[in-house]
Structures are given as C-alpha cells and as structure tokens.
C-alpha positions as CSV (number, residue, x, y, z in Angstrom):
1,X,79.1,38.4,145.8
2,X,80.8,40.7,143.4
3,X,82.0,37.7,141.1
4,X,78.7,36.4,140.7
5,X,77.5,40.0,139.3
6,X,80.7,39.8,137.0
7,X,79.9,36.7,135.5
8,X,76.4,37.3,135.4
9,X,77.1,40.3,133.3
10,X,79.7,38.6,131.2
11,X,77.2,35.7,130.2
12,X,74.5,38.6,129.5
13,X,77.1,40.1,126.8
14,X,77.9,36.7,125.4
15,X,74.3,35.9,124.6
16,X,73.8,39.6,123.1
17,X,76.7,38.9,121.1
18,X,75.1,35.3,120.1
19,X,72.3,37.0,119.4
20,X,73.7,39.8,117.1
21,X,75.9,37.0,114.9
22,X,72.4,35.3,114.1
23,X,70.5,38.0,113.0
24,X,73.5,39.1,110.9
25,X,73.7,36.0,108.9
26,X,70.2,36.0,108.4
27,X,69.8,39.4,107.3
28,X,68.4,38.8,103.9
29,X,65.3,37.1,104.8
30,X,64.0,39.5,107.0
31,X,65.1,42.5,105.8
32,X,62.6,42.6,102.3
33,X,60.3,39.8,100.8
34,X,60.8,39.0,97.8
35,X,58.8,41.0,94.8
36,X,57.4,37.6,93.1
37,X,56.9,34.9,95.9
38,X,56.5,31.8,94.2
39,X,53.5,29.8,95.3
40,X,53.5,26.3,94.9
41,X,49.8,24.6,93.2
42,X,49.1,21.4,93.7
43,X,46.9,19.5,90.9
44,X,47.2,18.9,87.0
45,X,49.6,21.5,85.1
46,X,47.8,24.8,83.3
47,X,46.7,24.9,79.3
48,X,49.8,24.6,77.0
49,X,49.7,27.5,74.4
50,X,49.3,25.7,71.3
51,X,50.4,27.8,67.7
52,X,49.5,25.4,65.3
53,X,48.0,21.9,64.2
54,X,48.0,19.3,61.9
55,X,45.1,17.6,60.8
56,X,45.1,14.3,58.3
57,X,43.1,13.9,55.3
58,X,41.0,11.9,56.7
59,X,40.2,15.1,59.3
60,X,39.9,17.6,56.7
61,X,37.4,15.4,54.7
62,X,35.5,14.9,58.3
63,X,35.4,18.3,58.5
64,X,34.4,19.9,55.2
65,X,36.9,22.4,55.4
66,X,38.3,23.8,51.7
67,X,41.6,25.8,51.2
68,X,41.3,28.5,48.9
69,X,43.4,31.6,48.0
70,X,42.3,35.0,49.9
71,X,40.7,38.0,47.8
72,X,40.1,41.1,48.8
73,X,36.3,41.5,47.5
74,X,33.1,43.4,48.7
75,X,31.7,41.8,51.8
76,X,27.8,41.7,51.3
77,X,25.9,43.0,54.9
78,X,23.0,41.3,55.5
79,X,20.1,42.5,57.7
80,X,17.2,40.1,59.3
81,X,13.8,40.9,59.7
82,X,10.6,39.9,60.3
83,X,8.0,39.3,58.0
84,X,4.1,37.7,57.7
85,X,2.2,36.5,55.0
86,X,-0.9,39.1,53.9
87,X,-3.7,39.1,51.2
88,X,-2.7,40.9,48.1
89,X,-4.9,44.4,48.3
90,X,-7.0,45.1,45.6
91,X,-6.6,41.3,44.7
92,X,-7.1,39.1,46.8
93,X,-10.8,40.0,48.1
94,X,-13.7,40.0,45.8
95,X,-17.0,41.3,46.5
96,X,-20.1,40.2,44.7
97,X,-22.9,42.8,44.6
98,X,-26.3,42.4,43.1
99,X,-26.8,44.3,39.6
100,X,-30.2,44.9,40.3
101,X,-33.0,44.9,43.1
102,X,-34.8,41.6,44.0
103,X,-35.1,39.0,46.4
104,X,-33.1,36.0,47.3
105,X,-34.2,33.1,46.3
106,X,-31.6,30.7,46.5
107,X,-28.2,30.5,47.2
108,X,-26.2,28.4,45.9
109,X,-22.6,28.1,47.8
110,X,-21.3,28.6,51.6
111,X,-18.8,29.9,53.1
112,X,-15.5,28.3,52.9
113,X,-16.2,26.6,49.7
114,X,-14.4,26.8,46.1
115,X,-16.3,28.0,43.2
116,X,-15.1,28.3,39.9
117,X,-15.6,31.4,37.6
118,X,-19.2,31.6,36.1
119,X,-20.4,29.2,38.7
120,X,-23.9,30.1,40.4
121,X,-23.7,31.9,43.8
122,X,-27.4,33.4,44.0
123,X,-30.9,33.4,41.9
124,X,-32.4,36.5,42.6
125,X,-35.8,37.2,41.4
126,X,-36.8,41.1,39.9
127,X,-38.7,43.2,41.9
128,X,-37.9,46.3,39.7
129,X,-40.1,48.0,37.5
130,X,-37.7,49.5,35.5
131,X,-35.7,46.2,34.2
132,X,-39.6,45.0,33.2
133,X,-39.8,48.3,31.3
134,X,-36.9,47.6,29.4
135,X,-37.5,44.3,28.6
136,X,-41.0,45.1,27.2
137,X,-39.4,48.0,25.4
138,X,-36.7,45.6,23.9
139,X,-39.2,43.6,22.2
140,X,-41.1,46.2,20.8
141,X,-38.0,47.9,19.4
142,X,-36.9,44.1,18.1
143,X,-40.6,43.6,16.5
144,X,-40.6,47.3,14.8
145,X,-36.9,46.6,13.6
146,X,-38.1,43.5,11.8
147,X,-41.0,45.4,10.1
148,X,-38.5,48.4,9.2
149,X,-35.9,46.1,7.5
150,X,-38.7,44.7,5.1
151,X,-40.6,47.8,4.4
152,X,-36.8,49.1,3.8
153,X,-36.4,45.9,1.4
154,X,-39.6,46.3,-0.5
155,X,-38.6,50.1,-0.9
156,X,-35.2,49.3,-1.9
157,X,-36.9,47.0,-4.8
158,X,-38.9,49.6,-5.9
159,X,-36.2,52.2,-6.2
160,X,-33.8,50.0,-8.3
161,X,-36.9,49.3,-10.6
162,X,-37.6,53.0,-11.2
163,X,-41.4,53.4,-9.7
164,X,-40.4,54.9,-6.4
165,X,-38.0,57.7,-5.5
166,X,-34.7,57.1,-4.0
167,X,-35.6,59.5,-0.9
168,X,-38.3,57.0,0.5
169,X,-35.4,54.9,0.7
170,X,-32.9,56.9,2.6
171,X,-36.2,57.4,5.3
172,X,-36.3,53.8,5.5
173,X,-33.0,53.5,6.2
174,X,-32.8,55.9,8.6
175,X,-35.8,54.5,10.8
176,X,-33.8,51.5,10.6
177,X,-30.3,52.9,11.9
178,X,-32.9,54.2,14.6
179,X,-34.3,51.1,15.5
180,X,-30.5,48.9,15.9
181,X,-29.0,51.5,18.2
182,X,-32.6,51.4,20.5
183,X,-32.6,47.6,20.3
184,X,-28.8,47.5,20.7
185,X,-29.3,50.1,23.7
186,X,-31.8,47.9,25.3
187,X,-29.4,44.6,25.0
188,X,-26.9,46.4,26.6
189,X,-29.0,47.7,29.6
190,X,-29.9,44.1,30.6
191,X,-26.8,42.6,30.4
192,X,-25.9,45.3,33.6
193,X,-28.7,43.9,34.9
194,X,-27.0,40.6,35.1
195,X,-28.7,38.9,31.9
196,X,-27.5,35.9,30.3
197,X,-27.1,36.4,27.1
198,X,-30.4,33.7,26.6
199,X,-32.0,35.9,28.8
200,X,-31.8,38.8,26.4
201,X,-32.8,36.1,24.0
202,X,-36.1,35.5,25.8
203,X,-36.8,39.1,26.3
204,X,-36.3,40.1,23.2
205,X,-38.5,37.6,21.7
206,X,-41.6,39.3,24.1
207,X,-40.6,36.0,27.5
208,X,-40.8,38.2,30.0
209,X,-37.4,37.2,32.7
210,X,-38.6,37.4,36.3
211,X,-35.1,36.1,37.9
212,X,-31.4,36.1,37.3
213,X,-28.6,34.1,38.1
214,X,-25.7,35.8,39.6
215,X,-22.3,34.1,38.8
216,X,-18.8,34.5,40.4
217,X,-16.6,36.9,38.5
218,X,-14.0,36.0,35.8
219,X,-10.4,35.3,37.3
220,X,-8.2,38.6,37.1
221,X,-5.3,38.0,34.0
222,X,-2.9,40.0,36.3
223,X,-2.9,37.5,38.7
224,X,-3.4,34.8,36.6
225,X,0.2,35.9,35.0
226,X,1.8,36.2,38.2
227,X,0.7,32.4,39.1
228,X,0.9,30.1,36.1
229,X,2.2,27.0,35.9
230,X,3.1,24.5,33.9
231,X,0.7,22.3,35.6
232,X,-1.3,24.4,37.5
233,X,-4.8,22.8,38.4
234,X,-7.7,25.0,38.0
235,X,-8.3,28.6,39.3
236,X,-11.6,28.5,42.2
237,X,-12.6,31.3,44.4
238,X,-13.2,30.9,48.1
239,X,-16.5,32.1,49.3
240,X,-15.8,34.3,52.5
241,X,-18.9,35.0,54.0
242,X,-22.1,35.6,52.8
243,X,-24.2,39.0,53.4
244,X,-28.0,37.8,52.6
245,X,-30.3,35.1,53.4
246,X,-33.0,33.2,51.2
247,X,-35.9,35.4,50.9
248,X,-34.0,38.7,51.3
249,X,-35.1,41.8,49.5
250,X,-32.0,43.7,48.0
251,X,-30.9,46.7,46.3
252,X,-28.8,47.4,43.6
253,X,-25.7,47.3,44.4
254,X,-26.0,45.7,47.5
255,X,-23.1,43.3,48.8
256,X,-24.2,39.6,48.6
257,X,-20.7,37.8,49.3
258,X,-17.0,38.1,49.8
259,X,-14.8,35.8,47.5
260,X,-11.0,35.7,48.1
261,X,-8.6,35.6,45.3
262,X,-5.4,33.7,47.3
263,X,-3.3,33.2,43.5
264,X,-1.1,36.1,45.0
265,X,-0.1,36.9,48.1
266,X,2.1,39.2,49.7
267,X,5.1,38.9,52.3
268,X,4.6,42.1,54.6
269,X,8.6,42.5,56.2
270,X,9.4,45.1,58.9
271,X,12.8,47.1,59.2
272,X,13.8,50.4,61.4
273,X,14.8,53.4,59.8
274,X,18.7,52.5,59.8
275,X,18.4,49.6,57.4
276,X,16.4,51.5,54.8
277,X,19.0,52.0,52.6
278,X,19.5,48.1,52.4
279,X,15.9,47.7,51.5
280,X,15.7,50.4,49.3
281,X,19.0,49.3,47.2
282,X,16.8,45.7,46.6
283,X,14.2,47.1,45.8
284,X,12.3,46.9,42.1
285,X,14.2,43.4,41.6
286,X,17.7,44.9,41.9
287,X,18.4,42.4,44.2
288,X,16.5,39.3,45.1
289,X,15.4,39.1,48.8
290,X,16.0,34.9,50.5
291,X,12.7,34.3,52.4
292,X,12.9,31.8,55.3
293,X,9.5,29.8,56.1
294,X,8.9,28.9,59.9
295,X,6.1,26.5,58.7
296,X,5.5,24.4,55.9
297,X,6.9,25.2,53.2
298,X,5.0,27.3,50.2
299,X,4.8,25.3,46.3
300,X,5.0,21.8,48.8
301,X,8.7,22.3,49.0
302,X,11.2,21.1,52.0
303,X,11.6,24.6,53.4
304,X,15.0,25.8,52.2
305,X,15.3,29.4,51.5
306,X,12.7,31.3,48.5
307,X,14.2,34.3,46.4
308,X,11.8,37.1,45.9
309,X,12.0,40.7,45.2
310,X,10.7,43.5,47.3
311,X,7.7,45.0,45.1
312,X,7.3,48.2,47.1
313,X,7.9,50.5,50.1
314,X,5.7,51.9,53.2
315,X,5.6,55.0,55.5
316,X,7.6,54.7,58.8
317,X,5.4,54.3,61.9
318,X,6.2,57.5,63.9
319,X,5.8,55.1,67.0
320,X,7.5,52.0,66.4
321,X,9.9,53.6,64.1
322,X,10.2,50.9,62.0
323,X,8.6,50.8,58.1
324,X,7.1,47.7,55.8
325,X,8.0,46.6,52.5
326,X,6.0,44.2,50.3
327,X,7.1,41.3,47.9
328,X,5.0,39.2,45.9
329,X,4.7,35.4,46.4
330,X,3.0,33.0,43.9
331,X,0.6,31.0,45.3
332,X,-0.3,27.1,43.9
333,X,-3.4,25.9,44.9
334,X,-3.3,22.0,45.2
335,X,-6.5,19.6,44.5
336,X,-7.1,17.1,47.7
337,X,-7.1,13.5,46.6
C-alpha cells in the first residue's frame, strides 16, 4: 500500500517536470505577440507605385500634349457669372405719340410687324381749332407777303428814279421782314403739328388740311454707329403694341404705339461684392469680357466665345448682395428668305 503512494507521487513529479521542460521551450510564443503580425491576403497583388512613364510619339501626338520651358509670369484669375440679354434703356423702346388732337382713322401696321423709318403708322384727322387757325392765318400772312414784296418792288423803282423818298422804302421793307418771320412762324407751328412739308404747301396756298399722317421716327445715329456693317440689310422698327383703335378721339400727346429699336442690346451680368474689383479693373474697355451663349449663337455664328467690354456699373442689392454690370452687344437683323 505504501509503494503504490510512492510511485503514484513519483509519476505526479515526472509529468510536472514534463510539463515545465515544454512550456520552457516554448516560451517565446506565449510570452508576447508580436508588434506587426503579418496577415496573409489572398487575391491579385496591390497598385505598384509608378514614378515615371514613357510615352512614344505616336502617344504624345494622340494626346496633344506640347513641351515648353516654364516662366514665372502673372497668372490671370478668372471669375464666372451669370448674365441675360436686356433691351438697351433709352434705346431700344420708342414711343409714338400724336402731335396733335384728332381721331383715328386708320391705322396702318400691327403689332409685331417691321416698319421702316417714315413709313405710315396712323392717319389721324384734326379735331382742333387751333391748327385750323393757323393754317388760315398762314395763308393770309403768305397772300399779304406776296403783296408786300411788290409794293416794296414798285417802291424800290421809284426811289432809284428819284420821284419817291428813300424812307417809303425802308417801311416797305420793314412790313416785309414782318411778314417772313409770321409766315415763317406759322410753317414752323405746323410742322409740330405733324405736317408734311406738302401739307404746309396746301395750307399755305389757302387748301385747308383736315388729316395727318403720322410716320415712324428716324433711326437714332448712336445706334446706327454701334451696329453697322458692311452688309447690313435695312434698319425696321418693330411695332410693340398699339394704344388706340380706329375711330379714337386723342389728345396731344397722347401715346399711340410702342416701337422697339433691337440694333443694340445689352448683356445684364451679376457678381457679389467680393469680385468687384475684377469687374471694375475691365471696366471702360480695359479689358475685354469672353461672353458664352447657351443658345444660338448672336451675328449667326457657331457659338464659340464673344469679346465685349463692360460699358457700366450698378448699385449692389442690399438683399442679394450681389451688383450688375452692363456691356453692349451689336445686334444684326437678318431678312427671311
């Protein structure tokens, strides 16, 4: 009984001791990990760091690229913004008021359509006393003038032959100095009325006028400057809109029609306050502006970019804190075939 205790104890030590010679030649793997454990990915290898490559003729032709010598130069900023096309003010519209009061008896265009300069747009017919007053006083003035410049001819006949004195003459004269500046007076008081110069004609010989024609303006030069061409066809109005109807009594001075003048236009741009002093520096054609066109392109071009200069400046808008600026674009007007 006691042996079997003995060996039982001795093979309990021997195992212990088994036990202890392991875990000393295994010390280093359990004692620490290692700091970088090294983890094994399967699949394709990562990207390879690549410093340089080396491209053929044929790939530098394929790709446009250009070798050239580096500079140190200014680097111009450039700022986008938005911009729409406006009508020129001041310019663009034209209003057409009668000269004198009447009614409408005809008109003679509509909305929408082209009319050149001098071409009819309304017959009005007088309903004022006053231009029939002038035009009978015209051609009395005009008759008396006539009968002045003979009696002054006779007079002046008589003087150079000695039988009348020279200060009859000098009273002739003078009635008929008087009698030009009424006459020319009355001329000029019916052309505001919107005579023809026939019409003054007629009234002047004692043909009472009892209508005018009203006729679309001239073209305005400043414009017409701004927008000439080598071949440019033709300058017409639009009409707008028309403010009478046949048979309308009017006033003088009262608005008949709206033409529109679309020779010059204006490109309205927006910027906020921080890019002022970009806009400001091109302004007054120090430095041209490149315009990009979203639709068809203005002068029937392919819609690359337009140079214009910025003509003038605007107040900031207190809300959107941005400002407009304004540059001027030619407009060509083209016939339909």
């Amino acid at each position: 009984m006691r042996s079997r205790v003995l060996l039982r104890g001795t093979a309990f030590v021997l195992l212990l001791a088994a036990l202890g010679a392991a875990a000393w030649t295994q010390r280093d793997r359990w004692q620490r990990a290692p700091d970088n454990p090294i983890v094994e990915k399967a699949g394709p290898p990562g990207p390879i760091d690549i410093q340089s490559v080396k491209l053929s003729e044929e790939a530098v032709l394929g790709l446009g690229l250009r070798c050239e010598e580096v500079k140190l130069e200014d680097y111009p900023r450039v700022i986008e913004v938005p911009g729409v096309i406006i009508d020129a003010p001041g310019r663009s519209p034209r209003a057409v008021s009668s000269p004198v009061a009447g009614v409408v008896s005809r008109i003679h265009a509509s909305p929408g359509e082209a009319v050149k300069p001098g071409s009819p747009l309304f017959t009005v017919q007088l309903a004022s006393e006053f231009v029939q007053t002038t035009q009978t006083d015209l051609a009395r003035y005009a008759k008396d003038l006539v009968a002045a410049t003979l009696r002054r001819d006779q007079t002046a006949k008589l003087v150079a032959a000695g039988t009348k004195a020279g200060v009859e003459l000098v009273e002739d004269e003078n009635q008929v100095r008087r009698l030009t500046t009424q006459v020319e007076g009355h001329r000029r008081q019916l052309v505001a009325f919107g005579f023809e110069p026939r019409d003054v004609k007629r009234a002047e010989a004692g043909d009472a006028v009892t209508e005018i024609t009203i006729v679309a303006p001239a073209a305005d030069p400043t414009a017409a400057a701004a927008s000439r061409g080598s071949a440019a066809p033709a300058f017409v109005f639009e009409v707008e809109s028309l403010a009478v109807a046949a048979g309308q009594g009017v006033a003088s001075g009262q608005l008949l029609a709206r033409l529109a003048d679309y020779r010059e236009l204006l490109i309205e741009g927006r910027a906020f306050e921080t890019e002022a002093q970009y806009v400001a520096d091109a302004t007054g054609g120090a430095r041209p502006v490149g315009v990009d066109f979203l639709d068809a392109a203005p002068r029937g071009g392919t819609g690359g970019e337009v140079k214009l200069e910025i003509r003038s400046i605007g107040k900031t808008d207190p809300a959107s804190r941005t400002f407009p600026f304004y540059a001027a674009l030619a407009n060509e007007a083209k016939p339909y075939e």
